[in-house]
Structure formats: structure tokens, C-alpha cells
C-alpha positions in Angstrom: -20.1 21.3 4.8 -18.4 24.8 3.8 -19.7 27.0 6.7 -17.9 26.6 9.9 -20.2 26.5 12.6 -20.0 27.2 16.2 -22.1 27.5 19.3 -24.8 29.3 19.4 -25.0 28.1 15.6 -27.2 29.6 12.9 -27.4 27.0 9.7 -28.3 29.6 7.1 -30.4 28.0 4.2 -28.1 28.0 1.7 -26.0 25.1 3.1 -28.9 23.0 3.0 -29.8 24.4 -0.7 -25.9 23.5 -1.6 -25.9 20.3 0.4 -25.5 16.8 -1.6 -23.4 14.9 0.7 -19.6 14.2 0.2 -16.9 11.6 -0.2 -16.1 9.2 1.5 -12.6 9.1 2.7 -11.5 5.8 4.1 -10.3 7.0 7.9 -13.5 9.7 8.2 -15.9 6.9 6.7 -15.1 4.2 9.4 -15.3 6.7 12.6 -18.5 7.8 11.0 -20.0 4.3 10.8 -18.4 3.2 13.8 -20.4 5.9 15.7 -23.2 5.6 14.4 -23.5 2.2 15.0 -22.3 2.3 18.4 -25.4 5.0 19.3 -27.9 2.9 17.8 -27.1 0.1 19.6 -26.5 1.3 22.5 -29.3 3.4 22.5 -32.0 0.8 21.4 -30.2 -1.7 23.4 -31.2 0.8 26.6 -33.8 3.5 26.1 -32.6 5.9 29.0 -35.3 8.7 28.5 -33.0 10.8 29.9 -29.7 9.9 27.7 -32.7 9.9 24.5 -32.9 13.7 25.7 -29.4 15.0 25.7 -29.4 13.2 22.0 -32.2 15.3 21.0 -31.0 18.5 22.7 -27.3 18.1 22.1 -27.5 20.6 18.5 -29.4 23.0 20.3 -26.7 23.0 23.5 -23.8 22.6 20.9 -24.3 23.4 17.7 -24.7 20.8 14.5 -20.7 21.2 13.7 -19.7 18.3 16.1 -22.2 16.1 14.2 -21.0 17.6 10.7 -17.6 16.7 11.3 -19.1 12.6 12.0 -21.7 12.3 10.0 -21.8 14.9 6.8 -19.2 12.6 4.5 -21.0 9.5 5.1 -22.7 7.9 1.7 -26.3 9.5 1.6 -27.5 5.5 2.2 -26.3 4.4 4.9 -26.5 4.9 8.8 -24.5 7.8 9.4 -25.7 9.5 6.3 -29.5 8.8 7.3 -28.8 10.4 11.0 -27.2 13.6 9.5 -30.1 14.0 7.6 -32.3 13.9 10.6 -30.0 16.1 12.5 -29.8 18.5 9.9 -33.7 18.6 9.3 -34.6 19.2 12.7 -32.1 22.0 13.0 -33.1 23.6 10.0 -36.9 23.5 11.2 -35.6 24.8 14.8 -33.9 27.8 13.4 -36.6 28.9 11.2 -39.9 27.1 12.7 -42.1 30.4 11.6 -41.4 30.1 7.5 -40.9 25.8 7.2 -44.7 25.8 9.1 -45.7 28.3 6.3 -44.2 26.0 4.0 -45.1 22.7 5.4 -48.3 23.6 5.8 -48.7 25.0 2.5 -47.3 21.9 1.0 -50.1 19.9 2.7 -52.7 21.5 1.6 -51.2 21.1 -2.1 -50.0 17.3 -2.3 -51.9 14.8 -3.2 -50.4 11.8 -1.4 -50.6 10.6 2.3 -47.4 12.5 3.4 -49.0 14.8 5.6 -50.5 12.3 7.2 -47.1 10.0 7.3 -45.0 13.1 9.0 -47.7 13.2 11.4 -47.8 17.3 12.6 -50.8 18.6 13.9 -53.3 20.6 12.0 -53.1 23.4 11.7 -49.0 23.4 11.6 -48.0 26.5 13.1 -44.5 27.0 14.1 -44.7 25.0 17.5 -46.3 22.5 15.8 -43.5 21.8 13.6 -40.6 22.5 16.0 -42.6 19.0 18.3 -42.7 17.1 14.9 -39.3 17.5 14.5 -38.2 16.8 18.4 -40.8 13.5 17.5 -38.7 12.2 14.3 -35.4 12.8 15.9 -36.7 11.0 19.0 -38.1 8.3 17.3 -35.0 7.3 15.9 -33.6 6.4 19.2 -36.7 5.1 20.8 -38.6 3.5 18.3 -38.5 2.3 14.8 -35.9 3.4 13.4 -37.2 3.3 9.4 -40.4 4.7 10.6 -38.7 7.6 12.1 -36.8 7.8 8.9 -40.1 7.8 6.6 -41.9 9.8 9.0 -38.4 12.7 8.1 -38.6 11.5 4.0 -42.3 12.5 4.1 -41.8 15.9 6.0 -39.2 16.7 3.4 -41.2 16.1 0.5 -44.2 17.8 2.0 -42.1 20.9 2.7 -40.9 20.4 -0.8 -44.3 20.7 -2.4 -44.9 24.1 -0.4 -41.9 25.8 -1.7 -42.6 24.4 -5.3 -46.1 26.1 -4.5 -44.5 29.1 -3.3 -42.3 29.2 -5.8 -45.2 29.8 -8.5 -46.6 32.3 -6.7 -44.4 34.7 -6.8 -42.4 34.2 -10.0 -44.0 36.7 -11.5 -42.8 39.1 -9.0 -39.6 38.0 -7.5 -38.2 35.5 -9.4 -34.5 35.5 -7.5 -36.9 34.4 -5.0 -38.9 31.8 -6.8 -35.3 30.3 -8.0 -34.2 30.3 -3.9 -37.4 28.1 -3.6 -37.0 26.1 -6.1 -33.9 25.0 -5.3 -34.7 24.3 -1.9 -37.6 22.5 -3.3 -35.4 20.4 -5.3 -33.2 19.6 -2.1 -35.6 18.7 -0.1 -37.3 16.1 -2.4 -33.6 14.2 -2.7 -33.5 14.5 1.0 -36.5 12.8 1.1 -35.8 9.7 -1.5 -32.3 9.5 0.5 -34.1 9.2 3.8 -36.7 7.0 2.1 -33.8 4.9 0.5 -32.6 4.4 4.3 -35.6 3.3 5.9 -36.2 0.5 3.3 -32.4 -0.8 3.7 -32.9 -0.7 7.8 -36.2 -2.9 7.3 -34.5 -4.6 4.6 -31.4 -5.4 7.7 -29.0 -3.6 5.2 -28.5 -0.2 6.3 -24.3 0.2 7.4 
């Protein structure tokens, strides 16, 4: 990640529009596995509700950076890589819940396939409706199935994907520096969501590290 960040953090959207994931550098790739790992496990291994909430609060009481510095260089497919991504999507939704409803729900209204269905927000998707899908997904990750939490994050990202492709139309007539800002974060967003996608199947497949 480029931008320093620091409590109270704003992620602004162009670190998620410039975001592909990194390297892989031998010492920062074992602590990042190692971590991950240990969480999991431990979590799953003891559902404490209330250790379940401090995970799911602990960006909003710290910031994302401490979880950048894990997570951000892990390989897109693998378990560190797949809980930045969550981290990073629920964030993302948290600092802007007002414009990603607009989007999301603009996206479901537009796509064709079950993903609406798969994220699971309420209808209509206004902005607290999308900030308790995102508390869900990253919840679900520690308290149930992991690659169902990870599919239900894939399909909000390519949901919110088809509404700024949508939006992007729109206005390209008018604004196109806009339209290009969408489009990009369009594009993002639907390799988000094939990475998260790509995770879940390797967790069912027992081959997520």
C-alpha cells in the first residue's frame, strides 16, 4: 500500500482503484501466513462472540494499517491475501456506506446473475444496509464458513462492480474523468471478486495457505 495510514483512518478510493496486491518477500510472507493461520484457528477452534467482535471492530478502533502491514503482500490466493481483501472491503464500504449502497444497489438492479442474492443485503440497500452486510461477511469469516463468507465478499464485489460499470455509462457523456474513475474501480472490483472467489474454492478444496 502507498498511503500511510493512521488512526482515525480515511482509505481514499484510489488505493483500492491502484490496489493489485504485492510481492512476496520471504520474511513478510511467513509472518503473514503465520498469522493468518493462527486467527483462523484459533478463532474457529473457539467462537468467543465477544473476541469475534473486537476482530470485526478492530479497523474501525485502529485503523486498516496494522492489518496492511500483515496481510497486503500476501499472494492474492491464499489465506492472508483472502482476509485483506475482506478487511479492505468492509472498510471501504464503512467509510463511504452512502455512494457503495448507490452503487450496490444500482448493480443489482442491472446484473443478471444471482449475486445479489449470494451477498445477501437487504432490499432496498441503503447505506445501513450495506454497512450490516459488510459487519456479516467479515463476521462470517470467523464464525462460520469460511468460503461462504468469502463468496458471499466475491459476489458483493462483482455486484458493486456492475453499478459503477452502469454508472460509468451514464455519465460519459458528461463527465467522462468521472466515467474513467468508475471504470476503473469497476475493473478492481471484478478481480477482487475472482480473487475472493479463487479463495473460497481452494478453502473447500482444503488448499488455501
Amino acid at each position: 500500500m502507498a498511503d500511510d495510514f493512521h488512526k482515525p483512518v480515511k482509505l481514499p478510493s484510489r488505493v483500492f482503484e491502484a490496489f493489485h496486491g504485492g510481492q512476496d518477500p520471504a520474511v513478510a510472507l511467513r509472518v503473514a501466513h503465520e498469522t493468518a493461520h493462527a486467527l483462523v484457528s484459533r478463532v474457529h477452534a473457539d467462537p468467543d462472540p465477544a473476541v469475534i467482535d473486537r476482530l470485526v471492530d478492530y479497523t474501525d478502533r485502529h485503523g486498516i494499517d496494522a492489518i496492511a502491514e500483515l496481510w497486503s503482500e500476501a499472494s492474492a490466493r491464499s489465506l492472508p491475501g483472502a482476509l485483506w481483501r475482506v478487511y479492505l472491503v468492509r472498510v471501504l464500504i464503512r467509510q463511504n456506506p452512502e455512494e457503495t449502497s448507490y452503487l450496490y444497489q444500482r448493480g443489482a438492479d442491472v446484473t443478471p446473475t444471482i449475486d445479489p442474492i449470494v451477498a445477501g443485503a437487504q432490499e432496498p440497500t441503503g447505506p445501513t444496509e450495506i454497512v450490516e452486510l459488510a459487519d456479516r461477511i467479515l463476521r462470517g469469516a470467523f464464525e462460520g464458513d469460511f468460503a461462504d463468507a468469502l463468496d458471499r465478499a466475491a459476489a458483493f464485489c462483482r455486484v458493486e462492480a456492475a453499478g459503477a460499470a452502469a454508472l460509468a455509462d451514464s455519465v460519459d457523456a458528461v463527465d467522462s474523468e468521472r466515467a474513467t474513475e468508475l471504470t476503473t474501480r469497476a475493473s478492481r472490483f471484478v478481480q477482487t471478486g475472482d480473487e475472493l472467489g479463487a479463495c473460497a474454492r481452494l478453502w473447500r478444496a482444503e488448499s488455501l495457505d
